[in-house]
HTML snippet that shows the backbone in 3Dmol.js (N, CA, C, O; Angstrom):
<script src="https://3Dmol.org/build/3Dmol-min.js"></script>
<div id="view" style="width:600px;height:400px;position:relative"></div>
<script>
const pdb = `
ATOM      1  N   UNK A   1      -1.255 -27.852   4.420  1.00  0.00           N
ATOM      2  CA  UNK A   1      -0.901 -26.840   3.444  1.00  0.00           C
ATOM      3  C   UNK A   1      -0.338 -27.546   2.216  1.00  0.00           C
ATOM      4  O   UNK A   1       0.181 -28.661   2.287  1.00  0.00           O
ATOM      5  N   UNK A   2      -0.457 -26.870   1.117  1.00  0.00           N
ATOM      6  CA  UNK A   2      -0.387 -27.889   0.039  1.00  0.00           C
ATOM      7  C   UNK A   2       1.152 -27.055  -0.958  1.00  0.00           C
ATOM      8  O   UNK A   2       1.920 -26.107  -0.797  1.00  0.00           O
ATOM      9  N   UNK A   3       0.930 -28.021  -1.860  1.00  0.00           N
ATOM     10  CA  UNK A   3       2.514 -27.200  -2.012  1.00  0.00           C
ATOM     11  C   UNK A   3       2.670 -25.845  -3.258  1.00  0.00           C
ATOM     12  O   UNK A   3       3.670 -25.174  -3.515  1.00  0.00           O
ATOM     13  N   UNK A   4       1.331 -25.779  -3.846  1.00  0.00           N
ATOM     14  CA  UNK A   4       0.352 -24.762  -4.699  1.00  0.00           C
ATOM     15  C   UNK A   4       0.588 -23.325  -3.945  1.00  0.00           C
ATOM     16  O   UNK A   4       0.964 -22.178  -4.188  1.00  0.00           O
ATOM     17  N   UNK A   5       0.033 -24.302  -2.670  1.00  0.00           N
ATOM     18  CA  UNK A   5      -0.417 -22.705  -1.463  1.00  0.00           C
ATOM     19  C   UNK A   5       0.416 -22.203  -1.160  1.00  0.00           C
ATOM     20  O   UNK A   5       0.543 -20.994  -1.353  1.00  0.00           O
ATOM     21  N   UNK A   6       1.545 -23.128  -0.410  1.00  0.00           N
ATOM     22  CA  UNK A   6       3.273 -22.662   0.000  1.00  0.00           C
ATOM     23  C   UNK A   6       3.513 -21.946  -0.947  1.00  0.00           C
ATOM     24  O   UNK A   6       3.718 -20.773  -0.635  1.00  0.00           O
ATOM     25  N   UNK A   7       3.606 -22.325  -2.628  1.00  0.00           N
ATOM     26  CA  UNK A   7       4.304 -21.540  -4.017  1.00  0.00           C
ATOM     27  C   UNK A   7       3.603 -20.202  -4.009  1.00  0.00           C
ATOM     28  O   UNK A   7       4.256 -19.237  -4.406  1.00  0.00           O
ATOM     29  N   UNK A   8       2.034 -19.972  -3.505  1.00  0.00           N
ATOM     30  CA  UNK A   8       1.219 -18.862  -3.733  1.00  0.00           C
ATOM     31  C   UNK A   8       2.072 -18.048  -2.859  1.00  0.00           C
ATOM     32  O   UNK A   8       2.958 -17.327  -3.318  1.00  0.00           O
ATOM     33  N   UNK A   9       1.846 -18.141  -1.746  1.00  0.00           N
ATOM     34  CA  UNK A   9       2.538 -17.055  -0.197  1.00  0.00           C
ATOM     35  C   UNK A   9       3.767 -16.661  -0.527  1.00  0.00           C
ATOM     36  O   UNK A   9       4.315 -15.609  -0.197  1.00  0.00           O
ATOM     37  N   UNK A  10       4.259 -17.664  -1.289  1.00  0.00           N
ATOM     38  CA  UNK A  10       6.034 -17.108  -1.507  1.00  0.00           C
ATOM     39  C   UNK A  10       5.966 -16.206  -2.457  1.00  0.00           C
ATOM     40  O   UNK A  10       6.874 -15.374  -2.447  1.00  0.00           O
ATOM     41  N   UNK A  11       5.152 -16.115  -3.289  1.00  0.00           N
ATOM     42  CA  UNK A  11       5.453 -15.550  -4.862  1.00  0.00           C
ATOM     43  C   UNK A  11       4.522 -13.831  -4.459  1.00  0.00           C
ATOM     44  O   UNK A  11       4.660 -12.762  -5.053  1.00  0.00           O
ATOM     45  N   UNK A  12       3.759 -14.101  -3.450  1.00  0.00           N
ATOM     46  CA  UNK A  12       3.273 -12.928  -3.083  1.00  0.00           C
ATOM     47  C   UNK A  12       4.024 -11.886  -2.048  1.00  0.00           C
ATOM     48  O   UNK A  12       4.109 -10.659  -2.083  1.00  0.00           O
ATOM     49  N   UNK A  13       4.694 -13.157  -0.823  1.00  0.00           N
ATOM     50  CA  UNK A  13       5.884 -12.646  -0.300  1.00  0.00           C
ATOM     51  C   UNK A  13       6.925 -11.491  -0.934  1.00  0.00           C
ATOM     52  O   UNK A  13       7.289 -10.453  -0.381  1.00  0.00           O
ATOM     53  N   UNK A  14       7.301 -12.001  -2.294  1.00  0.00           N
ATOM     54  CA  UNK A  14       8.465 -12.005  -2.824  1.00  0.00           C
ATOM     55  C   UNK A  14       7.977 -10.580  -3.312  1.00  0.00           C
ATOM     56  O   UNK A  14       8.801  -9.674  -3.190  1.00  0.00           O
ATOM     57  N   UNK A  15       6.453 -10.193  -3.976  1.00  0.00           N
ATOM     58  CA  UNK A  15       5.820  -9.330  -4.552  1.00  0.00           C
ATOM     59  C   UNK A  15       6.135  -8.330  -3.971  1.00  0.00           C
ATOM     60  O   UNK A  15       6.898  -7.513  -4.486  1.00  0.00           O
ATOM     61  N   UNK A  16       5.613  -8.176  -2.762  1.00  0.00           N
ATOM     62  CA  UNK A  16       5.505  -7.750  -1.709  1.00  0.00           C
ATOM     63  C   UNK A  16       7.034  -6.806  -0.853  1.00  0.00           C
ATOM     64  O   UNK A  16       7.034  -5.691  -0.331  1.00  0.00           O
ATOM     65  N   UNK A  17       8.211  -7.836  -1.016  1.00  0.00           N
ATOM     66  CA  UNK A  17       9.731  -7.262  -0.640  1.00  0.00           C
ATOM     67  C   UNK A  17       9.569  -6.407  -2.025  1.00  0.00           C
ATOM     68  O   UNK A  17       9.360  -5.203  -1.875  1.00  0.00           O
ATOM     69  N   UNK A  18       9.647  -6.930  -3.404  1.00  0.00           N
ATOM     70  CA  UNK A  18       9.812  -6.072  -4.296  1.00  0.00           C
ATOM     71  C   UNK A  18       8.888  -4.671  -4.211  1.00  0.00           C
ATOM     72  O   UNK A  18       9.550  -3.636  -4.137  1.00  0.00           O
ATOM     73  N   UNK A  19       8.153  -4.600  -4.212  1.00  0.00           N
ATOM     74  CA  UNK A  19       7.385  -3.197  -3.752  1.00  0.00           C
ATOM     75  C   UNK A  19       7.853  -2.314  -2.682  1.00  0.00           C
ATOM     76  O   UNK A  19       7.902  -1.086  -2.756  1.00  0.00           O
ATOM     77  N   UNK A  20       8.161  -2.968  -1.778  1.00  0.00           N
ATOM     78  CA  UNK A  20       8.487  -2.492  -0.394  1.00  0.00           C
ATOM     79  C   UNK A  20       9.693  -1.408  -0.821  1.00  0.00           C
ATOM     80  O   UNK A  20       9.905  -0.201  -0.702  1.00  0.00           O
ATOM     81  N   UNK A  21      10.469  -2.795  -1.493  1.00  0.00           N
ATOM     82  CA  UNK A  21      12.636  -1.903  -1.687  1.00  0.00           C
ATOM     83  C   UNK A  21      12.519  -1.045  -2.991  1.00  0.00           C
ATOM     84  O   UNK A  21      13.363  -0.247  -3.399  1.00  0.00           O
ATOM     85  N   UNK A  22      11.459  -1.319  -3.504  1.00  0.00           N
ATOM     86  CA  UNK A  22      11.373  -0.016  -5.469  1.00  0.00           C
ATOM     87  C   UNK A  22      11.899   1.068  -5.069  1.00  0.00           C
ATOM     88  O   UNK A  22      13.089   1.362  -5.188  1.00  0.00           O
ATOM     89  N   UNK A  23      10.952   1.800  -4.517  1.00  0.00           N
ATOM     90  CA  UNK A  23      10.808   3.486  -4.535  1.00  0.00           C
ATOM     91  C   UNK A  23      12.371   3.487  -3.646  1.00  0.00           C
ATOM     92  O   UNK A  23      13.281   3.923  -4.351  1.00  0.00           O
ATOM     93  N   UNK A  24      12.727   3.142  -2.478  1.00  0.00           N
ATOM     94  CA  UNK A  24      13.981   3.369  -1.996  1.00  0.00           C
ATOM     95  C   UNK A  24      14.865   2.876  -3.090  1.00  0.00           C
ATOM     96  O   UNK A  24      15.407   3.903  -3.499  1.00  0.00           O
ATOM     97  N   UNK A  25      15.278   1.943  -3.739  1.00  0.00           N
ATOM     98  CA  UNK A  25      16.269   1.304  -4.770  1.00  0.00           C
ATOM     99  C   UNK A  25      16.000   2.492  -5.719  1.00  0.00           C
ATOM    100  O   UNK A  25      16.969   3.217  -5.945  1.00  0.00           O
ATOM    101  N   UNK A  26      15.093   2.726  -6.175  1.00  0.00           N
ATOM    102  CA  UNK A  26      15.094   3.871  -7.441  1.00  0.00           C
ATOM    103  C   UNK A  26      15.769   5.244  -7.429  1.00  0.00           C
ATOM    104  O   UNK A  26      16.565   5.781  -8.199  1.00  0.00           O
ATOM    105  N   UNK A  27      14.933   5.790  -5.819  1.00  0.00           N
ATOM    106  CA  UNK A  27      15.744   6.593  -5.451  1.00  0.00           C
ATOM    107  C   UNK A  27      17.212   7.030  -5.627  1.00  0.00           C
ATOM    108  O   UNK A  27      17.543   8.022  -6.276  1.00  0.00           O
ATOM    109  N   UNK A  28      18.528   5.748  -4.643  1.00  0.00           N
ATOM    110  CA  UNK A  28      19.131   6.139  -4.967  1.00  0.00           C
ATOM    111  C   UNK A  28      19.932   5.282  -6.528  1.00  0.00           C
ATOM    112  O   UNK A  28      21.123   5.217  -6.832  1.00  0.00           O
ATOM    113  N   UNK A  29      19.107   4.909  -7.013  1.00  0.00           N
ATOM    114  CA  UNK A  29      19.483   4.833  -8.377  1.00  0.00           C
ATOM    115  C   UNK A  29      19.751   6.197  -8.872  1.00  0.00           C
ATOM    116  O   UNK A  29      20.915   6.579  -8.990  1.00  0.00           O
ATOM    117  N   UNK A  30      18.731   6.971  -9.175  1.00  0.00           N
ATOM    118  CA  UNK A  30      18.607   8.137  -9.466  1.00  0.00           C
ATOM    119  C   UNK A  30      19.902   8.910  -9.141  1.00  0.00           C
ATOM    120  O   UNK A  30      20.766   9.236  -9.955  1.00  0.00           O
ATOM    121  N   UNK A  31      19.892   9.152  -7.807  1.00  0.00           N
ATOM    122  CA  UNK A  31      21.075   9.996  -7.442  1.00  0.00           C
ATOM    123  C   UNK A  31      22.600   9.683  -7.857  1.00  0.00           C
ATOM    124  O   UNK A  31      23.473  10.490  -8.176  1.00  0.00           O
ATOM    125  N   UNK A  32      22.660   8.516  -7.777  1.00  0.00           N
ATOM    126  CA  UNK A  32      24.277   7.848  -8.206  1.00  0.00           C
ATOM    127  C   UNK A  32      23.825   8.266  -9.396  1.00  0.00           C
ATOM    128  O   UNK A  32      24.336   9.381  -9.509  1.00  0.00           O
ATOM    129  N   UNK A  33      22.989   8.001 -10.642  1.00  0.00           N
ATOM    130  CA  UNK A  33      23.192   8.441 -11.936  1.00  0.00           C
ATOM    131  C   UNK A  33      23.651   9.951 -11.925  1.00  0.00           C
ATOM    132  O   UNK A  33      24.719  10.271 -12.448  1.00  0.00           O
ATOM    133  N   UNK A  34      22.717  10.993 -11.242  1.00  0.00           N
ATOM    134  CA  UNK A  34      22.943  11.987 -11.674  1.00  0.00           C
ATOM    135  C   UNK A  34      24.487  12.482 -10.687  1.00  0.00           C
ATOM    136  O   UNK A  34      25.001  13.540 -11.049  1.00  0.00           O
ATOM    137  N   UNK A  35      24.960  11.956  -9.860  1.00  0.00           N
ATOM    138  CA  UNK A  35      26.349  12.146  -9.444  1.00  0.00           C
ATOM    139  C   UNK A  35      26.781  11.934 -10.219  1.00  0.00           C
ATOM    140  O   UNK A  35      27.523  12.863 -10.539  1.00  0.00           O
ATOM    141  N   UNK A  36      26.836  10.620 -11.323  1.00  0.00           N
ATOM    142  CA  UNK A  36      27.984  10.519 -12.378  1.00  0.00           C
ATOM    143  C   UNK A  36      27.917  11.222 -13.503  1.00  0.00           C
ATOM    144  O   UNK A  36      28.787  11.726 -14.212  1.00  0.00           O
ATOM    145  N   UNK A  37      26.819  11.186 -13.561  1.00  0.00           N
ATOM    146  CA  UNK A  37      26.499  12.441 -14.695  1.00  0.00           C
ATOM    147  C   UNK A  37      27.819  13.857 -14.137  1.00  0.00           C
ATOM    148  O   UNK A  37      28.902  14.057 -14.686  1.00  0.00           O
ATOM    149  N   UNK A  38      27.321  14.522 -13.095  1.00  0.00           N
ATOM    150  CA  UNK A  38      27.833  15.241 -12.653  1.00  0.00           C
ATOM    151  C   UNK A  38      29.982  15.204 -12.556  1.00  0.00           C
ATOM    152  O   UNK A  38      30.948  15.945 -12.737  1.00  0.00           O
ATOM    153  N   UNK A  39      29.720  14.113 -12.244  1.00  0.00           N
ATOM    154  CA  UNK A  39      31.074  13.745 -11.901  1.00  0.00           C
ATOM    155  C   UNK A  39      32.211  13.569 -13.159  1.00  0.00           C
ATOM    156  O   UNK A  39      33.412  13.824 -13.250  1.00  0.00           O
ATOM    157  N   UNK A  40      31.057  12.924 -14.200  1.00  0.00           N
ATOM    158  CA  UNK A  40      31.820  13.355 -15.310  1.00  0.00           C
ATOM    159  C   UNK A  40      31.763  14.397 -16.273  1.00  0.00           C
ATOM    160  O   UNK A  40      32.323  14.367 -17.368  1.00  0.00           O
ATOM    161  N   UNK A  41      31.148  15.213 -15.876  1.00  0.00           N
ATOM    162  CA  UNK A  41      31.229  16.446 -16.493  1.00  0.00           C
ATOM    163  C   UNK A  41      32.071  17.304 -15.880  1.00  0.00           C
ATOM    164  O   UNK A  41      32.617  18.036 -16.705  1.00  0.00           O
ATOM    165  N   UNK A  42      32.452  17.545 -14.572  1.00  0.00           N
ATOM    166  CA  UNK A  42      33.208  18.136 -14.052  1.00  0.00           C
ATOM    167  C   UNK A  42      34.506  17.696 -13.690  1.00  0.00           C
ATOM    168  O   UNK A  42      35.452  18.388 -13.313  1.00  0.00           O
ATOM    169  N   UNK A  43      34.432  16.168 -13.884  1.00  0.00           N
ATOM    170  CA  UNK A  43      35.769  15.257 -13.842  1.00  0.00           C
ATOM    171  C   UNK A  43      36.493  15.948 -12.441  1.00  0.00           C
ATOM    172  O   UNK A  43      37.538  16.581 -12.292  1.00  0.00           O
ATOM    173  N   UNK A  44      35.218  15.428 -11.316  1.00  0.00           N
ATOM    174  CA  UNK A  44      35.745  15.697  -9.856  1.00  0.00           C
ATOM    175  C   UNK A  44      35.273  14.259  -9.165  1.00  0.00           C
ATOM    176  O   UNK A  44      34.121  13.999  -8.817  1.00  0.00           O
ATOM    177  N   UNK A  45      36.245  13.524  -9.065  1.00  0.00           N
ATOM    178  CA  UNK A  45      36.199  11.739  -8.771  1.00  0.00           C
ATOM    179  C   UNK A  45      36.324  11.535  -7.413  1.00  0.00           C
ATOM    180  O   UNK A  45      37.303  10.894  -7.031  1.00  0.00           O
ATOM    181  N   UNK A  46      35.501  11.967  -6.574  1.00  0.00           N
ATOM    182  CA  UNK A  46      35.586  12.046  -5.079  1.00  0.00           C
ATOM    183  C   UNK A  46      34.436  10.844  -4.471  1.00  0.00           C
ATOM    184  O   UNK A  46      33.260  10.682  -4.799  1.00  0.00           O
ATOM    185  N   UNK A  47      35.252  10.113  -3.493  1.00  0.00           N
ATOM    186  CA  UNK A  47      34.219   8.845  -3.360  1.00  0.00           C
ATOM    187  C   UNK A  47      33.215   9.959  -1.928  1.00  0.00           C
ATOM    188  O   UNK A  47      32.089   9.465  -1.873  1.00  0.00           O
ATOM    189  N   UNK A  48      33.279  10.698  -1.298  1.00  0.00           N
ATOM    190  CA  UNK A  48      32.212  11.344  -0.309  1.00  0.00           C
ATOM    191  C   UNK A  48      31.283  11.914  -1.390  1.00  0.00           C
ATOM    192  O   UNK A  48      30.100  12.084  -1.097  1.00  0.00           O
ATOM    193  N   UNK A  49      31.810  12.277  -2.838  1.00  0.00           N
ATOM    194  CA  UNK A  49      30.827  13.037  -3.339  1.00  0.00           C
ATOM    195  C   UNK A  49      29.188  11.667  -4.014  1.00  0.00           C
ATOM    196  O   UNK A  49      28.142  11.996  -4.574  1.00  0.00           O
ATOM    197  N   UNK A  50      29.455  10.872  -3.796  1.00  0.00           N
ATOM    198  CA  UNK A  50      28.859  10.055  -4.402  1.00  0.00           C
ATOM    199  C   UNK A  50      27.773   8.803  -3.345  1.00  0.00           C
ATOM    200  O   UNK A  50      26.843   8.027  -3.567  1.00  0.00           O
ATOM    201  N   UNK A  51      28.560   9.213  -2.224  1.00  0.00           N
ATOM    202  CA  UNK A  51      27.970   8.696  -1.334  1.00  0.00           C
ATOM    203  C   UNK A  51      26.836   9.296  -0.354  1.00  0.00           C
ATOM    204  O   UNK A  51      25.851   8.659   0.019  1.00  0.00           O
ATOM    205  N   UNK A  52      27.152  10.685   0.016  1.00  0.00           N
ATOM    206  CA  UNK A  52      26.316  11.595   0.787  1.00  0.00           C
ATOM    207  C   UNK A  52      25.115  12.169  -0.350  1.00  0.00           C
ATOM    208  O   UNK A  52      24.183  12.797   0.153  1.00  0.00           O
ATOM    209  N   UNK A  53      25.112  12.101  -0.880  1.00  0.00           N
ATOM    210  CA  UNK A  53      24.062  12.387  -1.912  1.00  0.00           C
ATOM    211  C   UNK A  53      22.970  11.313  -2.296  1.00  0.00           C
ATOM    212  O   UNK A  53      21.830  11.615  -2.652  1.00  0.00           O
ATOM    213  N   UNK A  54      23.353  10.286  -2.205  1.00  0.00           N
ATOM    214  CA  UNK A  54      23.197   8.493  -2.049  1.00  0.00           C
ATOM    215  C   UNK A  54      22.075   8.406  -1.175  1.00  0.00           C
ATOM    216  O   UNK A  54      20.908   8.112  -1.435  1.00  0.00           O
ATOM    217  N   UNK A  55      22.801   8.813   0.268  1.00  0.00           N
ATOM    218  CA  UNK A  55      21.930   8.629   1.453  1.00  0.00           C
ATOM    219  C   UNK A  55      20.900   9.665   1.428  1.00  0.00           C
ATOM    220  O   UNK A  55      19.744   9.286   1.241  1.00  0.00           O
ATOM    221  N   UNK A  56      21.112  10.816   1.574  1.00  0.00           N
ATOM    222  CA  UNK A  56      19.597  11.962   1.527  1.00  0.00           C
ATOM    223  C   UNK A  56      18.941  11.603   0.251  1.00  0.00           C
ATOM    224  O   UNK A  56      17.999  12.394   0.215  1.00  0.00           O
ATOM    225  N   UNK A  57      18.890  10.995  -0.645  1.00  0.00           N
ATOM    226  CA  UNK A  57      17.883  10.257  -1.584  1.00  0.00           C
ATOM    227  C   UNK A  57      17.335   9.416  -0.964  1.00  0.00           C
ATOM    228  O   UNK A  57      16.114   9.306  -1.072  1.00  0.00           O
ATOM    229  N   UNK A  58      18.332   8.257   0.176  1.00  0.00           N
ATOM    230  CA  UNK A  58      17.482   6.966   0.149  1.00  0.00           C
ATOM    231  C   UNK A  58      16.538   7.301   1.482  1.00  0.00           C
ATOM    232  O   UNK A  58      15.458   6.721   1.584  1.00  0.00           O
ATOM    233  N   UNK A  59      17.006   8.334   2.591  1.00  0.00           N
ATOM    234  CA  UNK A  59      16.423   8.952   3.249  1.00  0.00           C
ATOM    235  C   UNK A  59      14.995   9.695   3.043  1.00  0.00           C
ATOM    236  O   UNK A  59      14.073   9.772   3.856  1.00  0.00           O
ATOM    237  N   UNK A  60      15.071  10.225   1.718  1.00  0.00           N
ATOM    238  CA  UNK A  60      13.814  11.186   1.394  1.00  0.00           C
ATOM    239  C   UNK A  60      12.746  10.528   0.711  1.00  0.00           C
ATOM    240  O   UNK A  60      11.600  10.939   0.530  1.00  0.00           O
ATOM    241  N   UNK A  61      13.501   8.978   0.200  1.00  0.00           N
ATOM    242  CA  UNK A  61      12.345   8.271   0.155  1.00  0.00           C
ATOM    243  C   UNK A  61      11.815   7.442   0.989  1.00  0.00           C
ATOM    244  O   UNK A  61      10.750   6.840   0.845  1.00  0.00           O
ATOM    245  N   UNK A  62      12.940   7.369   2.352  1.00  0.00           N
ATOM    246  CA  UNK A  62      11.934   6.828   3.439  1.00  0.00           C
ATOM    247  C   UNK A  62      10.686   7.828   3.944  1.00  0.00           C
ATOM    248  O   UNK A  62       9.520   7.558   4.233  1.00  0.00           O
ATOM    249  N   UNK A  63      11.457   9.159   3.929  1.00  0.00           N
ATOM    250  CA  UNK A  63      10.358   9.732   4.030  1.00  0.00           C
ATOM    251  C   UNK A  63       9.060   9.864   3.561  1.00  0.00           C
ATOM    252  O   UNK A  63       7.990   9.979   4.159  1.00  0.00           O
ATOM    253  N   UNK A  64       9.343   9.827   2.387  1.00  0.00           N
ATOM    254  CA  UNK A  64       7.841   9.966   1.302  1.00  0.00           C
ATOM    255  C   UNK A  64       6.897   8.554   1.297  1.00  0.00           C
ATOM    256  O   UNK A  64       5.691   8.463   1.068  1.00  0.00           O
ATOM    257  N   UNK A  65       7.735   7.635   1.584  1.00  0.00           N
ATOM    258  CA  UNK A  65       7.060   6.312   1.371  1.00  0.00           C
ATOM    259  C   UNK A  65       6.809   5.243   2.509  1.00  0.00           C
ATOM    260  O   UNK A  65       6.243   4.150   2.526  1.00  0.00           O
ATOM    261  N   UNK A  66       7.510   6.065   3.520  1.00  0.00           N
ATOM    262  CA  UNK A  66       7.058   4.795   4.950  1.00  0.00           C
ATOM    263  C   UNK A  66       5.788   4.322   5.399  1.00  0.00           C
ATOM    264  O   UNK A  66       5.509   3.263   5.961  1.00  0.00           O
ATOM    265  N   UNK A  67       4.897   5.505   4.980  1.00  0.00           N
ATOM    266  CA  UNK A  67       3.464   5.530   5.129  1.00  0.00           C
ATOM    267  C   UNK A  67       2.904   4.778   4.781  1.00  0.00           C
ATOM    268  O   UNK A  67       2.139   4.110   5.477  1.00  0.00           O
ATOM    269  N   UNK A  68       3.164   4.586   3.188  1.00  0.00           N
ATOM    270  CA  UNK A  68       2.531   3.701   1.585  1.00  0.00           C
ATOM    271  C   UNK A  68       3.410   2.464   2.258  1.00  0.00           C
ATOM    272  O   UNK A  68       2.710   1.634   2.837  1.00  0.00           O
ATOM    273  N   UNK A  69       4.692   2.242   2.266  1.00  0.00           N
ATOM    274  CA  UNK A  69       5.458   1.037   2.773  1.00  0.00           C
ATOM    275  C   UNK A  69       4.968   0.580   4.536  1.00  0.00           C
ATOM    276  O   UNK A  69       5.173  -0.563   4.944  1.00  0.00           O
ATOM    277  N   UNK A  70       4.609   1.175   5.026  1.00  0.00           N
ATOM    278  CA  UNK A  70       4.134   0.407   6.500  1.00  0.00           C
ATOM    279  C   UNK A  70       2.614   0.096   5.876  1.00  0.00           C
ATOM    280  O   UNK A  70       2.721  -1.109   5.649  1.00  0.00           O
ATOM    281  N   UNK A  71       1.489   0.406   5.533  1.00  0.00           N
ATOM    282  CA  UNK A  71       0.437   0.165   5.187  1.00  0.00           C
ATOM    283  C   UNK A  71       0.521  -1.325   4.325  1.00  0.00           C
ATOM    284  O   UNK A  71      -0.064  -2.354   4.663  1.00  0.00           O
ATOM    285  N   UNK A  72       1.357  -1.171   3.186  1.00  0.00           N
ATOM    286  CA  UNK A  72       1.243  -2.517   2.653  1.00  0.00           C
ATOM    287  C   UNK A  72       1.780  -3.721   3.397  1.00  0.00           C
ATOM    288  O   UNK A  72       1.413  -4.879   3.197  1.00  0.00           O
ATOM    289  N   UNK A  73       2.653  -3.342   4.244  1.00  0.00           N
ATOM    290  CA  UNK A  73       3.583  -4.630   5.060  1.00  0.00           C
ATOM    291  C   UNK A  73       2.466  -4.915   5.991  1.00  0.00           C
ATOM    292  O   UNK A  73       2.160  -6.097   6.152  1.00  0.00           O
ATOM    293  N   UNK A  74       1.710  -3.839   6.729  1.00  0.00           N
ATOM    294  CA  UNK A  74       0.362  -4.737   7.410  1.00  0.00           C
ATOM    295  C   UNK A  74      -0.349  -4.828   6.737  1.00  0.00           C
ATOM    296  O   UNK A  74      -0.691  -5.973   7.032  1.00  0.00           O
ATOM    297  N   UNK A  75      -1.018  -4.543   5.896  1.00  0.00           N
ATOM    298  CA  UNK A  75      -2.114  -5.328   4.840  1.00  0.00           C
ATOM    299  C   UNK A  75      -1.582  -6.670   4.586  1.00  0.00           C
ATOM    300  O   UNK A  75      -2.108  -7.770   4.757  1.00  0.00           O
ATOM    301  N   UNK A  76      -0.640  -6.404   4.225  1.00  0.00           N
ATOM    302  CA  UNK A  76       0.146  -8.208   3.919  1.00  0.00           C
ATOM    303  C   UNK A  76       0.386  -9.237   5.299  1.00  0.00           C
ATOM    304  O   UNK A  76       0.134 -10.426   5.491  1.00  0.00           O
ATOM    305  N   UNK A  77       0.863  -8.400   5.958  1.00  0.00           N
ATOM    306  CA  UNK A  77       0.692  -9.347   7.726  1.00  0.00           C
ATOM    307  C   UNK A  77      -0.501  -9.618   8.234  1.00  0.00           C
ATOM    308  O   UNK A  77      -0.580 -10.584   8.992  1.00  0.00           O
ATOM    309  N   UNK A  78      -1.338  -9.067   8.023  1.00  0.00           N
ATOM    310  CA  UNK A  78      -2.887  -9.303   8.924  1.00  0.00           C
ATOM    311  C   UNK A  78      -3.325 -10.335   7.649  1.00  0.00           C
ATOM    312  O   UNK A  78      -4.035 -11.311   7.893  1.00  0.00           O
ATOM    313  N   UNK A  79      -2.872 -10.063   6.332  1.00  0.00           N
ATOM    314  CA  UNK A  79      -3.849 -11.432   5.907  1.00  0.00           C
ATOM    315  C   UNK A  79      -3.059 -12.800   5.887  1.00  0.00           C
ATOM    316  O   UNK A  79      -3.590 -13.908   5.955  1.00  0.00           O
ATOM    317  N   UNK A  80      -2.089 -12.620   5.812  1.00  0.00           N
ATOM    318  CA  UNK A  80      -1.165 -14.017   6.523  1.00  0.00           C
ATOM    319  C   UNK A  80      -1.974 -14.524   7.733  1.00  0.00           C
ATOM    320  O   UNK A  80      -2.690 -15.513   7.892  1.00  0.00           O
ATOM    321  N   UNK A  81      -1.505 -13.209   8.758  1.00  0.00           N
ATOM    322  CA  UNK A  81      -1.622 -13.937   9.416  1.00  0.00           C
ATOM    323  C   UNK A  81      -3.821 -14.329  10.049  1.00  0.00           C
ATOM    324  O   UNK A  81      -4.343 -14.922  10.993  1.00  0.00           O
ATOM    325  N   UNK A  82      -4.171 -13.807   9.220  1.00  0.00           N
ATOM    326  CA  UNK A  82      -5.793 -14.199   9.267  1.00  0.00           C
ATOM    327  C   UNK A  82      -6.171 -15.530   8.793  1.00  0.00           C
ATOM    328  O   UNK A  82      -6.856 -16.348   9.406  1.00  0.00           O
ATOM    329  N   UNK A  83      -5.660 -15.652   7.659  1.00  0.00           N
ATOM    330  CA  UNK A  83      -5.349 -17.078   6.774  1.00  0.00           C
ATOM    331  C   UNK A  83      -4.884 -18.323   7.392  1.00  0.00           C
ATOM    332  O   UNK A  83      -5.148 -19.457   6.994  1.00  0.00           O
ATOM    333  N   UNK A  84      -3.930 -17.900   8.733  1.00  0.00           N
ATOM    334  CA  UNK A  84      -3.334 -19.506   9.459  1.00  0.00           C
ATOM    335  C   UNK A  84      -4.438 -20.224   9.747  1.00  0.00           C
ATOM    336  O   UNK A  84      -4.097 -21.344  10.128  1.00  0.00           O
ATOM    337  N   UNK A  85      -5.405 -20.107   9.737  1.00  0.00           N
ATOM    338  CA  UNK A  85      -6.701 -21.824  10.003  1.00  0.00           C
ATOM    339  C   UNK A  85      -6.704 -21.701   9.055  1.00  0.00           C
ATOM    340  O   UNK A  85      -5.784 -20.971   9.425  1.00  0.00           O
ATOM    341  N   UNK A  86      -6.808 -21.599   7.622  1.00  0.00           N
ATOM    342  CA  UNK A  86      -6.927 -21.569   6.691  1.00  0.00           C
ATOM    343  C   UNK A  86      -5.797 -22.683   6.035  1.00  0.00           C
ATOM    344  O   UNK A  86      -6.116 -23.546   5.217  1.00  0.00           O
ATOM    345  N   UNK A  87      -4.328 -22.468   6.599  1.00  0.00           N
ATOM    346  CA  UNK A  87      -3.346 -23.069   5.922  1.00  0.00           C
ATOM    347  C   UNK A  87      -2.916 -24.036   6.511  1.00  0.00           C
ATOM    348  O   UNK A  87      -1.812 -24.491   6.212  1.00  0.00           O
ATOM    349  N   UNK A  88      -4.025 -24.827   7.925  1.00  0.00           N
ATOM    350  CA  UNK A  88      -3.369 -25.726   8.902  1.00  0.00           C
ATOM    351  C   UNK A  88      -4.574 -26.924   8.053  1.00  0.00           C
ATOM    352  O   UNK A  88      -4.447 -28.025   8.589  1.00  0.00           O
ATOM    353  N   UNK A  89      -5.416 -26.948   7.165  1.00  0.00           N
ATOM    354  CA  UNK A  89      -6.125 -27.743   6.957  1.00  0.00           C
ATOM    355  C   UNK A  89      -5.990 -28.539   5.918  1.00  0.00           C
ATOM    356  O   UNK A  89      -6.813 -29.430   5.711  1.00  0.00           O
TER     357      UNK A  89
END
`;
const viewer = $3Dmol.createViewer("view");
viewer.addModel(pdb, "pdb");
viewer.setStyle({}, {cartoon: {color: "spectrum"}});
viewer.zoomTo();
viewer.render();
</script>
């Protein structure tokens, strides 16, 4: 394996985590914004209010996306791992 190829797998690896964590990271991006939004408009500074709202975001995008996120993690595993004679030469 050459050290081109190692740099390729990693940089696709890396592609690959980033896609995976988006839609969940965005998610509760989203929600903490609009809690603070909220929070400062009503100037009600409660740390449960910011947290439970947090989770059923990052939840509802496991939901929506485990499908799209398990599909790409084996698309990406089966060609790894199809590729090992490939990367022993």
């Amino acid at each position: 394996m050459s050290a081109d190829f190692a740099a390729y797998v990693m940089m696709e690896t890396l592609k690959v985590v980033a896609l995976l964590c988006a839609p969940v990271l965005l998610f509760g991006l989203m929600a903490g914004l609009l809690v603070g939004i909220f929070q400062a408009v009503t100037q009600i500074h409660e740390m449960t209010l910011t947290f439970i709202p947090k989770m059923m975001a990052v939840a509802l995008a496991f939901v929506l996306f485990l499908p799209w996120m398990l599909r790409t993690y084996l698309d990406f595993a089966t060609t790894i791992f199809s590729n090992i004679p490939n990367y022993l030469r």
